[in-house]
C-alpha positions in Angstrom: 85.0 260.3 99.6 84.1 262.5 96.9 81.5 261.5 94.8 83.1 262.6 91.7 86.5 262.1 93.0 86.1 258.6 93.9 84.9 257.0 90.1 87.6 255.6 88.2 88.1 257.1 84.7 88.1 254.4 81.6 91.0 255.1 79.4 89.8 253.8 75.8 92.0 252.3 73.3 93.7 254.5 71.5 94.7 256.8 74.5 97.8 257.4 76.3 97.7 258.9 79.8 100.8 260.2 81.5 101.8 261.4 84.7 104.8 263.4 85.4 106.1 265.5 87.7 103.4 268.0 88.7 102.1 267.4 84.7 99.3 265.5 83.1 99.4 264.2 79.5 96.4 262.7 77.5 97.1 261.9 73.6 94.5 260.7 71.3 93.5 260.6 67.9 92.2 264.4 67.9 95.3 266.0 69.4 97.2 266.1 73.1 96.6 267.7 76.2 98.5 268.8 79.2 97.9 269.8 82.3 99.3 271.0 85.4 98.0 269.7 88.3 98.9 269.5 92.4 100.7 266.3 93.5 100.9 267.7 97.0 97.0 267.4 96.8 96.3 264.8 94.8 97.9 261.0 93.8 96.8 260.2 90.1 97.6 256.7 89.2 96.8 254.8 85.4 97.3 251.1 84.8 95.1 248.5 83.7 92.7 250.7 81.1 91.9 252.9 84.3 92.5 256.4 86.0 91.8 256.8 89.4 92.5 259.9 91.6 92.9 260.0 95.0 93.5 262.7 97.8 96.7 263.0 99.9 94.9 264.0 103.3 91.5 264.7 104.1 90.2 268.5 104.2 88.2 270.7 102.6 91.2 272.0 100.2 92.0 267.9 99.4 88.5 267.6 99.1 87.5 270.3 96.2 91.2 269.2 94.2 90.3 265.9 94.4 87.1 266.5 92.1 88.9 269.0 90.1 91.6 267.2 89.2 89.3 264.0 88.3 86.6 266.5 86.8 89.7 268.0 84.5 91.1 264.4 83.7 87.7 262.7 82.3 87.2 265.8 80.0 91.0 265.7 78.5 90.1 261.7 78.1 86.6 262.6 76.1 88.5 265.4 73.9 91.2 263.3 72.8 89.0 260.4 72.0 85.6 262.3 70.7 85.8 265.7 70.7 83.8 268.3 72.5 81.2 270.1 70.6 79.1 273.3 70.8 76.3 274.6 68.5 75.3 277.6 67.9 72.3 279.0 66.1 72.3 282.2 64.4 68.6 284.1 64.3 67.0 287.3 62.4 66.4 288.2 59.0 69.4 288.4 56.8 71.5 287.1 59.5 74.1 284.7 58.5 77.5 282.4 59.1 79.7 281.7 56.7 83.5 280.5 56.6 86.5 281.3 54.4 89.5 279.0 55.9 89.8 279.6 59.5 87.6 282.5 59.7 84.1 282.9 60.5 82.1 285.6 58.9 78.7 286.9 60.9 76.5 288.9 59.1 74.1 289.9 62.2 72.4 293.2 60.9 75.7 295.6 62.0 77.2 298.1 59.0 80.1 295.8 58.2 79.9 291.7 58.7 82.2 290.4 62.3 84.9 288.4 61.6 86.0 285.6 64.3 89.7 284.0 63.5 89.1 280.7 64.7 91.9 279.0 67.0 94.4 276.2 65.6 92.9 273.8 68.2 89.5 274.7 67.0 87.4 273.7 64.1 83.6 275.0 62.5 81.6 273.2 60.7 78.2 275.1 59.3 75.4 272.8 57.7 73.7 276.1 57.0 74.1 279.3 57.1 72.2 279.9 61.0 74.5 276.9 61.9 77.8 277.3 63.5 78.9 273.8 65.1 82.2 274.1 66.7 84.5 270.7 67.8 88.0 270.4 69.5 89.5 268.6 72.3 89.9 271.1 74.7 86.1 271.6 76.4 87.2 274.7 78.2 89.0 276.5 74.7 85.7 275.1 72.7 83.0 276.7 74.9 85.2 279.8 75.2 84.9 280.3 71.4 81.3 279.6 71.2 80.8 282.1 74.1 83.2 284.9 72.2 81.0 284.2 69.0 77.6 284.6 71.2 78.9 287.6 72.7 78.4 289.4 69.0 74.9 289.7 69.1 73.3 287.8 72.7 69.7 286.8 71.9 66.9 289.8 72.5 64.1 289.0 74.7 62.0 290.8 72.3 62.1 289.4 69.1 64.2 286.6 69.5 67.2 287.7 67.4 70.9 287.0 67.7 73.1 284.1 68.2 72.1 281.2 70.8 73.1 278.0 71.8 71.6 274.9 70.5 69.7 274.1 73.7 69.0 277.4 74.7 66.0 278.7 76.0 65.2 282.1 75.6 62.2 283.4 77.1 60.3 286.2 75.3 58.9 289.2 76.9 55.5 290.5 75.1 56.7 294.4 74.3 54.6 297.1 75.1 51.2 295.8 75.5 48.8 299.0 76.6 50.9 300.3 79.1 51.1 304.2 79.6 51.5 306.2 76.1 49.6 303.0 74.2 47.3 303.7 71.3 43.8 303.6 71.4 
């Protein structure tokens, strides 16, 4: 069995799961999902505050939708329920979020500020102005945005400027340090 496959999901209160034909529902407090998934892969049954996924046949095709498809369901669960969430930090001097209804507004050292029209589904929320914190129920459409807004200015491995992700580690190189053409 799969290890991932084979772990029931726990459906809290408050969430409806439902399986239809070739079509996964999750509704929650934070919005509803869908999903298309492969009954002639997979079997998903819900009753009794549980999810559990199972395989049709064994092989390596059953095998990798059978995660999948378990994978897919316990993060439409969590996004109905809590939301997914992705933070972002903006670096550099005079670099700066801010928001005016559902658009963001990066000043990040270009002639004219970037502006980012945020999706429905989507929502930012900036403590501060180097503080983009974006939450929704869809994981996949939430770390697609926070990639789209990284993808203005990526951090430089020189200095250390740009937009990163809260946990991210960005390794600096030293610069030109007496190499050929150095001053004396």
């Amino acid at each position: 069995m799969s290890k991932v496959g084979k772990v029931p999901i726990a459906i809290p209160d408050g969430v409806k799961v439902s399986v239809g034909a070739g079509r996964l529902t999750v509704e929650g407090k934070h919005g509803r999902l869908e999903q298309p998934f492969r009954p002639d892969m997979v079997e998903i049954v819900v009753d009794a505050g549980q999810a559990t996924v199972t395989r049709r046949r064994e092989g390596k095709e059953y095998r990798a939708f059978h995660g999948l498809y378990r994978s897919l369901l316990a993060n439409m669960v969590y996004g109905v329920s809590e939301r997914w969430e992705k933070s972002l930090l903006v670096r550099g001097l005079g670099y700066r979020a801010r928001l005016q209804g559902t658009t963001l507004i990066l000043d990040l050292g270009y002639s004219t500020p970037m502006e980012y029209e945020l999706p429905a589904e989507v929502e930012a929320e900036l403590p501060n102005p180097n503080e983009i914190i974006l939450r929704g129920a869809n994981k996949q459409q939430v770390g697609q945005v926070a990639a789209e807004i990284r993808a203005f200015r990526k951090p430089n491995v020189y200095d250390g400027k740009g937009i990163r992700y809260r946990d991210e580690q960005v390794i600096q190189k030293a610069g030109k340090l007496g190499g050929p053409g150095a001053a004396v």
